[in-house]
N, C-alpha and C positions, 0 to 999 in steps of 0.2 A: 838210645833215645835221651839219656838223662845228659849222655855230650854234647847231642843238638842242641839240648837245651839251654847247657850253662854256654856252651858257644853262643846261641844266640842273645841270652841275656848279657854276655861280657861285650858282645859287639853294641850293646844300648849305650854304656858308658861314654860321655862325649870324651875323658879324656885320648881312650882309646882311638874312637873313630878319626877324632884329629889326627893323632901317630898315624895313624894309616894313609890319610889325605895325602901327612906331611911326605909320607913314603912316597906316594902317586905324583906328587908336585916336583919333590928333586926329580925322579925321573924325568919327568916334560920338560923340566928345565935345562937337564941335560943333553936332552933330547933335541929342544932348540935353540940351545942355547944363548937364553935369559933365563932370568931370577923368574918364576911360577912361585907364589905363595901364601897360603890360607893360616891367618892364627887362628881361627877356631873354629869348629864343626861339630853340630847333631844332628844327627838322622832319627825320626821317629822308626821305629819300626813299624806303625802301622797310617801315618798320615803327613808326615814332615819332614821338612829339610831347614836348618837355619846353618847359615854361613857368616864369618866377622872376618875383616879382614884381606879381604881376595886382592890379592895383585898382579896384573902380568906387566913386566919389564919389556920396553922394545929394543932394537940390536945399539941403538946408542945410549943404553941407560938410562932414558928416560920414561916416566910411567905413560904405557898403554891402555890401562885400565885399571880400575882399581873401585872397590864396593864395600863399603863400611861394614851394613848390613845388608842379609840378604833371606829370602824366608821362602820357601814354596809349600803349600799346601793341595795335596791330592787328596783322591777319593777314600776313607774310612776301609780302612782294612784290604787295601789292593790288591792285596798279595794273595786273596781269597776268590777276587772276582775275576770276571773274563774280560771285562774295560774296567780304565780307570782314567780320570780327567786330572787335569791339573787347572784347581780351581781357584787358586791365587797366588799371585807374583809380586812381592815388595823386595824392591832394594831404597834402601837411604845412604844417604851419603856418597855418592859415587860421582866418578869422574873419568871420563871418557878423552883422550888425545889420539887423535888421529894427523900426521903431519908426515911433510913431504918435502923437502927439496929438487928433488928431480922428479923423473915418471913414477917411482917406486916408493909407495905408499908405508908406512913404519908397521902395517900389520899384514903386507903383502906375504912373510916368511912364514908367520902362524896358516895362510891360505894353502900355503906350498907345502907344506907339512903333512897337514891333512886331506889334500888332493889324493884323490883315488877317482880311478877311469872304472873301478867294478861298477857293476849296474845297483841302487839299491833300490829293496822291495820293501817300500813303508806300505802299503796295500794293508795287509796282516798286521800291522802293527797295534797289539790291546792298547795304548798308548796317548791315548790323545793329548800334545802338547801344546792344545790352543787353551791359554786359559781364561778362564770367565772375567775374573776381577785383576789389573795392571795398579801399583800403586809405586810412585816416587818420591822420595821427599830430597828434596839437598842435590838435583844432579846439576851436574855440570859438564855439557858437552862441546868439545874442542875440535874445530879442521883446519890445518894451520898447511893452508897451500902455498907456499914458497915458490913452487913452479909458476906458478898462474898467477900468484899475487892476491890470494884470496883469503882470508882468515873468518869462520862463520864461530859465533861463540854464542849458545845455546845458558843459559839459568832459569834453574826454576825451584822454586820453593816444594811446590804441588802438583802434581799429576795423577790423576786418578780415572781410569780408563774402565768401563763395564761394557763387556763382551757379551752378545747373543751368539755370532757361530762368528767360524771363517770356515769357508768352505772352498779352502786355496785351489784345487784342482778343479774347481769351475769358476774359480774368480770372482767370489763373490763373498762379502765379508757386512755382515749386518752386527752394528756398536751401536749399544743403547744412550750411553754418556760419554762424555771425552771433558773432564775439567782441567784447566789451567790454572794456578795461582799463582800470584809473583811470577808468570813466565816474560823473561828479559833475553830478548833476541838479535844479537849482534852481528852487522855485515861492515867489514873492513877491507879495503881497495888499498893498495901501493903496487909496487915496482915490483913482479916478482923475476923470476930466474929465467923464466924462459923467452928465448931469443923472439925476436919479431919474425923473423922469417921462418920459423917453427911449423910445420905441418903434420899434423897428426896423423898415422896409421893407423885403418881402419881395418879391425881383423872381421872377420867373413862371414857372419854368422846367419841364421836362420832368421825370416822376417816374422816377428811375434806382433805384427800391428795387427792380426786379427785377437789373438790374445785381449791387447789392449780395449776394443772398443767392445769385445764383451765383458770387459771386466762390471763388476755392478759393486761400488761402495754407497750403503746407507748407515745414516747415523740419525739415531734419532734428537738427542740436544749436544750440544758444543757452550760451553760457556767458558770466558775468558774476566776474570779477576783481576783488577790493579798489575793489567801487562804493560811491557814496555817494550820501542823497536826501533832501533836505531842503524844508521846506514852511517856511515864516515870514510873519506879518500885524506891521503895523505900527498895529493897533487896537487895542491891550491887550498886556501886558508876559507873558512867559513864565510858566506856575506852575513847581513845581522837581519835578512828577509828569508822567505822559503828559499831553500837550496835544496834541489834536487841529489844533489855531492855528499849534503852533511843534513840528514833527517835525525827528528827526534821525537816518535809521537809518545805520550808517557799517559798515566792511568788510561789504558785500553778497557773496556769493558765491553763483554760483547757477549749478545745469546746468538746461538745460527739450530733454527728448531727444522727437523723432516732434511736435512742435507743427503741429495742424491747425487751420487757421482756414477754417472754411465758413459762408458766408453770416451768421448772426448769433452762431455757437456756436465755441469755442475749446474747441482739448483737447490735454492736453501730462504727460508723465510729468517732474516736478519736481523738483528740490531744492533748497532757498534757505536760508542761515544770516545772520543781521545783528544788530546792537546796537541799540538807543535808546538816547539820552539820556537817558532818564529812569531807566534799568538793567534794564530789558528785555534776556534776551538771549535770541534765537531761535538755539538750538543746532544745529536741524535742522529742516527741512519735508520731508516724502520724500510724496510721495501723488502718485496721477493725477488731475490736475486736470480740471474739467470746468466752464466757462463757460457762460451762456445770457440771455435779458432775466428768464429768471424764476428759475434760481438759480444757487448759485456749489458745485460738488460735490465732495469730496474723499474718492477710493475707495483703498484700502489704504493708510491714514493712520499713516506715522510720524512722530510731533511730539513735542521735548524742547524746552524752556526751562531757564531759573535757576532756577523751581519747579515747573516741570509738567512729566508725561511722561504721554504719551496716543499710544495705537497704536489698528490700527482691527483 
């Protein structure tokens, strides 16, 4: 007993649990050959996890991902009970590159790695990896489609997400909050790699559109802070009016209260204010919005601009 013991108290030491990480990381890195690697690591032994450091490498050198900090908190003494939750998730400082030149994606080899045909049974699982509270600070997310000519570039200062369930095996995922701050969301258009005459294969899979229109997503507030979104093509120069080609709405501000997303139809009581570029200012949107494939509906409409005002 007294070996359990002091084993268990020498595995508390972060220097230690780090050496072992680092052990775990050459492997995988060897394993797929990229660089895998953590400067620093503590495990609580009875509620936590905090991470500095995390990087994985993709087959051209280039960072795949990479997480400053990183923190998870479960349920008080886990190791004791028959479930345990994981009740909060923060990373800061991270940055995420996903890119592509051809069809084959730069984290397509980590997929292939980990691929297994065994059946697995999460059922049983004490486990639950849905966690309650989501928090971001500093991320930076990259998709740099060369193939297609597409680059989507994601920043945000703040993300802060509160979770009531997900209840993935019936498709149905009820979110208390969802904030944004400083969220700046970038779409970039050019010339990519792939030919014109290009026809994509389509591999054969199982029709999941019943899936789809049972899904049920509710959220009950959305709010958006000092956003910004911007669209730019590299096939012709700006004009100095609205341009479809080259948008730029900036200070976004927006509540979306009661948002129901069912099967193909979204419904959500609004309000959004933002600038263009071009001198557009949307002073206010206030309506209950109403989505569908066959129209877009807007019931108790109050709308002001820099020359309009229109109520419903």
């Amino acid at each position: 007993i007294s070996i359990l013991i002091i084993t268990a108290l020498t595995l508390q030491i972060s220097p230690i649990q780090t050496w072992l990480v680092g052990l775990a990381a050459n492997k995988l890195s060897k394993d797929l050959g990229t660089k895998v690697s953590i400067k620093r690591i503590s495990v609580g032994f009875f509620n936590s996890l905090d991470a500095e450091g995390v990087f994985i490498e993709d087959k051209q050198k280039d960072t795949l991902a990479y997480i400053g900090n990183l923190k998870c908190r479960i349920t008080d003494w886990f190791f004791m009970k028959s479930t345990a939750d994981l009740k909060y998730l923060g990373v800061d400082d991270a940055v995420i590159k996903l890119q592509r030149s051809d069809t084959t994606w730069n984290y397509n080899y980590i997929i292939n790695h980990f691929a297994s045909n065994a059946p697995k049974d999460t059922n049983n699982s004490p486990f639950n990896l849905q966690p309650k509270k989501i928090n971001f600070k500093n991320l930076v997310f990259i998709q740099n489609d060369e193939w297609r000519g597409e680059k989507l570039t994601a920043k945000c200062l703040l993300a802060e997400i509160e979770i009531d369930s997900l209840l993935t095996a019936k498709n149905q995922f009820h979110i208390n909050t969802v904030l944004f701050n400083k969220l700046h969301f970038d779409i970039y258009d050019f010339e990519g790699n792939r030919p014109k005459n290009y026809v994509k294969k389509l591999d054969k899979k199982p029709n999941n559109s019943k899936a789809i229109f049972e899904k049920l997503i509710k959220i009950n507030n959305v709010k958006l802070k000092d956003c910004l979104f911007t669209l730019n093509s590299d096939k012709e120069k700006p004009w100095p009016y609205f341009d479809g080609s080259h948008i730029r709405f900036s200070q976004i501000q927006g509540n979306f209260n009661n948002t129901i997303w069912r099967g193909d139809t979204l419904k959500t009581a609004m309000f959004l204010s933002t600038k263009e570029r071009s001198g557009f200012d949307l002073k206010k949107l206030i309506a209950k919005l109403t989505i569908t494939p066959q129209k877009m509906e807007f019931n108790n409409l109050d709308l002001e601009t820099n020359r309009t005002v229109l109520t419903d």
